[in-house]
C-alpha positions as CSV (number, residue, x, y, z in Angstrom):
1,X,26.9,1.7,12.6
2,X,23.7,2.6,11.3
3,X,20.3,0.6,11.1
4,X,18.6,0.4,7.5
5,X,15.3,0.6,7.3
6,X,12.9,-0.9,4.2
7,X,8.9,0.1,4.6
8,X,5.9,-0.6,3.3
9,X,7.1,-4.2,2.1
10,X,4.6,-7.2,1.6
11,X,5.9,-10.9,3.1
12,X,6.2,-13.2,0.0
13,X,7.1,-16.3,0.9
14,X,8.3,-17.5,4.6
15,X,11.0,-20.2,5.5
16,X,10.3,-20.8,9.6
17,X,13.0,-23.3,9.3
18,X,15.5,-21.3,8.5
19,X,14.2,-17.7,10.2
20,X,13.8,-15.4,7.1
21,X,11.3,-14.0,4.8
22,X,11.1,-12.2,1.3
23,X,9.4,-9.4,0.7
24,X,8.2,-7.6,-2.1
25,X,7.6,-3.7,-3.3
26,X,8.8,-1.7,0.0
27,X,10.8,1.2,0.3
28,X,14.2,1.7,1.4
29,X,13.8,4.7,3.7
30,X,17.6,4.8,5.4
31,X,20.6,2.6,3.7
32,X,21.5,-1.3,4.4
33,X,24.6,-0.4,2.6
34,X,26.0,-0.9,-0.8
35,X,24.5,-4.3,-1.5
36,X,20.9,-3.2,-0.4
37,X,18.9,-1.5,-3.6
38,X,15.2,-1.3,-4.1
39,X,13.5,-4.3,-5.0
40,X,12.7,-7.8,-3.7
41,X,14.5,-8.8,-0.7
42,X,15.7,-11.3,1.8
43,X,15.4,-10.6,5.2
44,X,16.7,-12.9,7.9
45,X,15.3,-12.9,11.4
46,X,18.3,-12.3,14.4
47,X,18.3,-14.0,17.1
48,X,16.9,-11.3,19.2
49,X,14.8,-9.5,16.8
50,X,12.0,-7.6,18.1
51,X,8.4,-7.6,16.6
52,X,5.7,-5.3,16.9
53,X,2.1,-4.5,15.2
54,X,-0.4,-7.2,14.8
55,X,2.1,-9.5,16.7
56,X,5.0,-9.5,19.3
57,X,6.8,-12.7,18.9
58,X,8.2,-14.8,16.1
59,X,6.1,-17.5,16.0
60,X,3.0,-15.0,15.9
61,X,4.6,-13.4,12.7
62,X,4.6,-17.0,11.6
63,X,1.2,-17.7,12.1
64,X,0.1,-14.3,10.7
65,X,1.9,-15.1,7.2
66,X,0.3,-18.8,7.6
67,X,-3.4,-17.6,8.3
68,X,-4.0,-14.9,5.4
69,X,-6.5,-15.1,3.2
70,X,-6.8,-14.0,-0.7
71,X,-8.0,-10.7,0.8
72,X,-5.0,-9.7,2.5
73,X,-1.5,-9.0,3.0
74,X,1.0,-8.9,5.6
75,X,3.3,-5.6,5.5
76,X,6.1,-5.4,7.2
77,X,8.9,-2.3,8.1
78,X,12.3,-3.9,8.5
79,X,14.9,-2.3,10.6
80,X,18.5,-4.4,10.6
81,X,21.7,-4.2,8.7
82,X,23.1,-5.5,5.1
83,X,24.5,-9.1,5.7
84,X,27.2,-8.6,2.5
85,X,25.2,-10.9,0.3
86,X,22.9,-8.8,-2.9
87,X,19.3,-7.8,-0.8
88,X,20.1,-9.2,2.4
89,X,19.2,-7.8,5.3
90,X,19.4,-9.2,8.9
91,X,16.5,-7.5,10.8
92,X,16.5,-6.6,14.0
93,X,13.0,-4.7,14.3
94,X,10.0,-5.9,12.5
95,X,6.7,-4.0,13.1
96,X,3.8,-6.6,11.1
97,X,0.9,-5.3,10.0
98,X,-2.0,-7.4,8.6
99,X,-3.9,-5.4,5.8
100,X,-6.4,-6.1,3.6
101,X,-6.0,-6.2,-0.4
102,X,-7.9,-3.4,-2.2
């Protein structure tokens, strides 16, 4: 099995409780599968997903989303597979990036 992969997205809203995020804009560079098309998408954290970028753990990808300002944007590239469900994707590779709004 292959890993998807969606760039360039923008964190829209968080849910720390339960371990996902959904992103807007992006790009869908390799396939999720079937049920993964362009466009919004929620993305649920695995157990063991790796971060990298402005952060390396969870929490800090948290705190990065909670700490932005109206001048900027957190960006993500997802790598994980298609969970089943319409734009879901359970990532396994996040790499954050903290940009600022132009």
């Amino acid at each position: 099995m292959h890993a998807g992969e969606l760039s360039d997205a923008a964190v829209n809203t968080i849910d720390t409780g339960a371990g996902s995020f959904t992103t807007t804009f992006g790009s869908i560079e390799e396939p999720f599968g079937p049920e993964v098309t362009e466009g919004p998408q929620t993305v649920l954290l695995a157990t063991n997903c790796v971060f990298t970028g402005d952060t390396t753990t969870r929490s800090g990808f948290w705190a990065l989303y909670n700490g932005l300002d109206a001048f900027h944007t957190l960006v993500v590239r997802v790598e994980g597979l298609g969970t089943g469900t319409t734009n879901e994707i359970r990532a396994y590779e996040i790499r954050a990036r903290v940009l600022t709004k132009f």
